[in-house]
N, C-alpha and C positions, 0 to 999 in steps of 0.2 A: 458495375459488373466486375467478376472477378474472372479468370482466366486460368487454368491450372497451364504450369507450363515441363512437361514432364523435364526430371532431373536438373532445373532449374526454382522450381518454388512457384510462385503463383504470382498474375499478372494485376495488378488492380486497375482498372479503366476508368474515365472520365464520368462521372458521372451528368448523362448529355441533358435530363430534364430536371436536375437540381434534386436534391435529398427531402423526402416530404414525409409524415405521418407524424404517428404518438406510439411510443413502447415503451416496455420496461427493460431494465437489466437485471441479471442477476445479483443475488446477494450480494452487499459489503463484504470484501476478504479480509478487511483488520478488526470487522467487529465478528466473523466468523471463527475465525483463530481465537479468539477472547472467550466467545461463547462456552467451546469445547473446552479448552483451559481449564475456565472458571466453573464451567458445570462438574468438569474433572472433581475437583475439590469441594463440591456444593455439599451442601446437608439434606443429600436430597436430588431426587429426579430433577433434571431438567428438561423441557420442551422445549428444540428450537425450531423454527419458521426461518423458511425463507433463505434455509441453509444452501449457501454456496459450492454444488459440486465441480471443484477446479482441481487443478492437479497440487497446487499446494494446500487448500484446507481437506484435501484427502489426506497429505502425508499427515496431517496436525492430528486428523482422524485416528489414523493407521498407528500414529506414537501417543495416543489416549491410550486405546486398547492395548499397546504394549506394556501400557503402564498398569495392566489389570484394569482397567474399567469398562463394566457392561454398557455400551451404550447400542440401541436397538433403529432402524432405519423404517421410519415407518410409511414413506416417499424417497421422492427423489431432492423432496427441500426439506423435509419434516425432520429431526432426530430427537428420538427418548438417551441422553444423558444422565447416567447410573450411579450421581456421585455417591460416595461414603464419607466426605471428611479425606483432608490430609496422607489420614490413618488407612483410606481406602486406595491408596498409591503402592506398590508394590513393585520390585527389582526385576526391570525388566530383562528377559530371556539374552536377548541379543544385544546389539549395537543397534539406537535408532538410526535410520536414514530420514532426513529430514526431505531430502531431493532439492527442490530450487528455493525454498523457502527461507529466506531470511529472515522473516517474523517467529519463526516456528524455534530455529535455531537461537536465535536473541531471546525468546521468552521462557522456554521450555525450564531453562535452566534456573531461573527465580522460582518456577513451579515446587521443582524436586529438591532445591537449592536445604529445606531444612528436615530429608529425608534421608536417614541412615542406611542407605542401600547407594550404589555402582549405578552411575548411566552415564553411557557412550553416547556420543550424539556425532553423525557425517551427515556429509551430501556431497553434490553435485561437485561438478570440478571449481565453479563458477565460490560456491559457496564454500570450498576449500581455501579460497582466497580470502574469502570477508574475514576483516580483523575482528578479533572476540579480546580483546584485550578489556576494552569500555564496558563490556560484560564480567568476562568474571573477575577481573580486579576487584570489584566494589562485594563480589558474591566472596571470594576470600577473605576480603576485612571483616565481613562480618560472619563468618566463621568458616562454612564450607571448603572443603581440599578438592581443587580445581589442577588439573594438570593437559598440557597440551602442548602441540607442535610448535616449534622454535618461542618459545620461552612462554607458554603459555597465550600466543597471541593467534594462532590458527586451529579451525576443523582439521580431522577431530578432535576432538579432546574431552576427559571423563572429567563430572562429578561426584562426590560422597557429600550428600549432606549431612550436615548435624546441627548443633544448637544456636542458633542465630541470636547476633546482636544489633540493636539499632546502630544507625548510620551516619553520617551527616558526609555527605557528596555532593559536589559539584561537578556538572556535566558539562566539557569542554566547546561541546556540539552538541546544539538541542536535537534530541532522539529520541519518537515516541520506544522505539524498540528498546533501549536501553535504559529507560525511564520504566518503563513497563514490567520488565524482567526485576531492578528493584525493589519496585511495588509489591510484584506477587514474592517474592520474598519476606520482605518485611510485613507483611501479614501475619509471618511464622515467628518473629524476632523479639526479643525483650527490649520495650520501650520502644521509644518515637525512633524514628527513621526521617528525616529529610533530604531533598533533593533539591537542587540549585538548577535551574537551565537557564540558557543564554536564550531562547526564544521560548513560543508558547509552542510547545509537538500537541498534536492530536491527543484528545484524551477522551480516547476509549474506555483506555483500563479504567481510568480513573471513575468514568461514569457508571462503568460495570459494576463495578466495588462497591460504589454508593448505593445502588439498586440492588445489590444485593444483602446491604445492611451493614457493608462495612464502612469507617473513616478514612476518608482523603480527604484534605481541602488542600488549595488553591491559595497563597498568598501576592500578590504582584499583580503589574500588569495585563487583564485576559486576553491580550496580543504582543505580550513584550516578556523581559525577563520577569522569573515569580519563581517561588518555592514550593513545591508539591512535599503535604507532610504527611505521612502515614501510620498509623496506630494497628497492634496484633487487632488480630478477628479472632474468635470464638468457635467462630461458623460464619457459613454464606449463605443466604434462602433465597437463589433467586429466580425459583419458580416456573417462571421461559420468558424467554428472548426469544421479538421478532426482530429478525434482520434487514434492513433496508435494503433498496435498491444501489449498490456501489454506485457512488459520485467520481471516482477514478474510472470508472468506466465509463458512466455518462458525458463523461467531459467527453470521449472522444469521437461521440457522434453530435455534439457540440458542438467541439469546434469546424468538425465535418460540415456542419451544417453553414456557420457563418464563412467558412471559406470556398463552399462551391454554393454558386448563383443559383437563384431562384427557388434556395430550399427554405425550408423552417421545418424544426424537429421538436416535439416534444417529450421530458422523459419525466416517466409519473412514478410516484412513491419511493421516489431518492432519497439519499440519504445528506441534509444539511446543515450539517455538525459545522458550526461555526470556526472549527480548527482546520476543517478541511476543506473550505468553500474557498481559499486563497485565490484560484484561478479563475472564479467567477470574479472577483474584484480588479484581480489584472485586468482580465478583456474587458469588463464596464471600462476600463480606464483606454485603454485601445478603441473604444468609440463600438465595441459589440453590441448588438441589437440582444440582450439579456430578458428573460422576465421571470421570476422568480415568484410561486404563490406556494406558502406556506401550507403544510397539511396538517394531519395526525401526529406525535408523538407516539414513537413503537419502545416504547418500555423505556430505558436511557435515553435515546435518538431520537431527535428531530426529522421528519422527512416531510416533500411535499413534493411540485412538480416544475421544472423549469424548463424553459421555449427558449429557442436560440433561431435566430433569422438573419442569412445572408447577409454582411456586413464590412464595409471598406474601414481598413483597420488604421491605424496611426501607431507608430513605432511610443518606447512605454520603456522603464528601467526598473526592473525588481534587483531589489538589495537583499542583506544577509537577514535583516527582521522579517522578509516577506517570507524566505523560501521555505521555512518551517512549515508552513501552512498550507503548500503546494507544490512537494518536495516529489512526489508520483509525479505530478500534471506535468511538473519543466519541461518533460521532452514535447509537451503540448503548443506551449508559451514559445514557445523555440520555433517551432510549426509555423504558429501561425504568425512569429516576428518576421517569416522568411517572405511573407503577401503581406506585410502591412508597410506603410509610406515612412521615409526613415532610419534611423538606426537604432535598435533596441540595443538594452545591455544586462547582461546578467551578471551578478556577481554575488559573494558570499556560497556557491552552491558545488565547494571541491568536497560535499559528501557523494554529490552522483557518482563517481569515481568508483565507490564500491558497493556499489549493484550489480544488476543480473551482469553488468558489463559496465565497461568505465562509460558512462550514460555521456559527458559530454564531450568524450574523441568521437563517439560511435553517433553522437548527434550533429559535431562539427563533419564527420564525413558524410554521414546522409543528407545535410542541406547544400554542401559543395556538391554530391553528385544531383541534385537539383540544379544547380545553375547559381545557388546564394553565396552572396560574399559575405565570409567567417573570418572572425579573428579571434583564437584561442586563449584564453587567460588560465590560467591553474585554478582558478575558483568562479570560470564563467565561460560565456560567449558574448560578442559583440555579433549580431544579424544587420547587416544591411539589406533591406526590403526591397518585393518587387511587387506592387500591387497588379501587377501584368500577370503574379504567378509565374509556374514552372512548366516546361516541354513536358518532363517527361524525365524516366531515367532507370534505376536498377539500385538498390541499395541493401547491404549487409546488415540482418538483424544481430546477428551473434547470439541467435539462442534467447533474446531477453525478448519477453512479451511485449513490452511497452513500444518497443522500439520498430517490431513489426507492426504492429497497429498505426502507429505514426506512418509509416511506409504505405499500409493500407487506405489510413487518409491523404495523404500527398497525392497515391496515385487518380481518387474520387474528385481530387481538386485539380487534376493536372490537364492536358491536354492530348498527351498520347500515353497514358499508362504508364505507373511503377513497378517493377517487378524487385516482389520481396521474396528471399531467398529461402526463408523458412516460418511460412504462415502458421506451423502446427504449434510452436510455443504460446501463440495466443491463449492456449487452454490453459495455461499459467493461472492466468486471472479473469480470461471472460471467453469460455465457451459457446460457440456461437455466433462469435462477433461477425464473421464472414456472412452469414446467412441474416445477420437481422442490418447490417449494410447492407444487402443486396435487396434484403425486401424495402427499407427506403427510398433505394432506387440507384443505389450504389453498384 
């Protein structure tokens, strides 16, 4: 049960008969972004399903159409996508606002990157901060004139594209957003383009691409280091894209579920891209009650349906090779290190630092105001666990969705309620989430 608590935020209560049913979530927001993108530049209408209305794949929406593209709404999940080609991209009017979107901002710019026209791209204050350096340094080498705030490394800052060359870059920090931004680049660019990353990131783009007709492949390790190589496109055909159900959001009624007693949750027609299942491998490793049945494949993606049942956790250590793969979930893993037996340890993950909010001060203080013992690392946390759980408490989102959700679980698992300061950010990435916890029994 949730509690509005005026001019304070809203109360999340104990959930007293455990968390029980089967739902969906809404759409994937990284393969959402991708969608419109990539229908952006298609040869050709695109159909999407299953499209995600949040407040960041609206802005990604809102800077298609600025870009001159007809795309037509034919629901509230359905979109007719009006590509023309490259050549059907056009100098937008204004300055985009991207809003909170850090995929939108990272990617957008490999989009326009070999387009002879002026784009401005801001947002939020949050996203004035994120470094853009690992972005367009790599977009300058290979041709484009990139210019921006204190030396090119902060929003805003403008593009002019023009004639692209292939690449050869190594990525210091494995990044689907910066890996991806590349990619749609080097679609445009003379000759191969390669990519080095120190881990495996989610590959969206990369399966987008494929299904649409273009060349990516994959050299190395498919959970370790490897080289993503990519060749010009001609065109992209690809036709529609249905969207799965977000696994970043599934996970948080998940773990909802294995941390308050006597539930079990099912969530169907998820999305189980093998890049981004990282957290479900953790908690198997934490002793979680998991089960995983494989479905349909929705065009690129794998999805199918996974059950989580109430479960006594054992403390577990993700390293620098894991985080890649469940770089969203962490404020999850962190959760639920704080009820399991033990000391966990994270380490390798000072990218949380620059997200919606520096994710592991803003998660070292939400588990201290729980009752958990924290010890801070610049690339981690140490949780010492209570399988007794937490009182109770009151914690600061900072505006970042994840972190209120987190908040929203803790208080389902607590014993007198958490009050989170600003439940509205949730619309970030999962509209709703309030109401389909409470129909649980949250």
């Amino acid at each position: 049960m949730a509690v509005s608590d005026p001019g304070r935020g809203m109360r999340f209560l104990r959930a007293v008969n455990g968390l029980r049913g089967t739902v969906t979530v809404p759409g994937d927001k990284s393969i959402t972004h991708r969608a419109l993108l990539l229908g952006a530049v298609n040869d050709g209408p695109v159909k999407v399903s299953g499209f995600l209305r949040s407040a960041d794949t609206l802005a990604t929406l809102g800077a298609v159409r600025a870009l001159g593209v007809l795309v037509e709404e034919e629901d509230d999940k359905t979109l007719s996508v009006r590509g023309s080609g490259w050549q059907g991209l056009h100098e937008p009017e204004d300055v985009i606002d991207v809003a909170n979107s850090g995929t939108l901002i990272r990617l957008l710019p490999g989009l326009v990157a070999s387009r002879e026209f002026l784009c401005v791209l801001t947002g939020d204050a949050s996203i004035r901060r994120r470094p853009m350096a690992r972005v367009l340094a790599p977009l300058a080498a290979m041709g484009a004139t990139v210019s921006g705030r204190r030396g090119d490394t902060l929003p805003p800052f403008s593009i002019r594209g023009g004639q692209l060359r292939g690449l050869t870059h190594t990525l210091p920090i494995a990044s689907a957003q910066v890996k991806s931004c590349i990619i749609l680049a080097a679609l445009r660019a003379d000759g191969e383009t390669s990519v080095a990353e120190p881990g495996a990131s989610r590959d969206h783009t990369e399966r987008m691409v494929r299904y649409a007709g273009g060349r990516v492949e994959r050299e190395g390790d498919p959970r370790g280091p490897g080289v993503i190589r990519v060749w010009p496109a001609d065109k992209l055909s690809l036709g529609s894209v249905s969207v799965p159900g977000d696994i970043s959001s599934a996970a948080f009624l998940l773990v909802a579920a294995l941390l308050v007693p006597s539930s079990e949750v099912s969530v169907t027609g998820v999305g189980l891209n093998p890049t981004r299942t990282g957290l479900l491998g953790v908690l198997g490793r934490m002793g979680a009650a998991l089960e995983v049945k494989p479905g349909q494949t929705l065009g690129p993606e794998p999805s199918g349906t996974v059950t989580a049942r109430s479960s006594d956790l054992t403390a577990t250590e993700v390293g620098p090779d894991e985080v890649p793969s469940l770089i969203d979930e962490l404020p999850l893993f962190l959760l639920a290190a704080a009820k399991a037996r033990g000391t966990s340890r994270l380490r390798g993950a000072g990218e949380l630092r620059a997200k919606e909010s520096d994710r592991l001060q803003a998660m070292a203080e939400l588990l201290r105001a729980l009752g958990a013992e924290i010890v801070e690392h610049p690339d981690g946390l140490d949780v010492t666990g209570s399988p007794r759980g937490w009182k109770g408490g009151s914690i600061l989102s900072y505006g970042d969705h994840r972190l209120a959700m987190v908040g929203a679980i803790a208080g389902a698992a607590s014993q007198d309620g958490v009050l989170v300061d600003d439940p509205g950010c949730m619309g970030v990435s999962y509209p709703g989430f309030v109401q389909t916890l409470a129909e649980l029994g949250g």
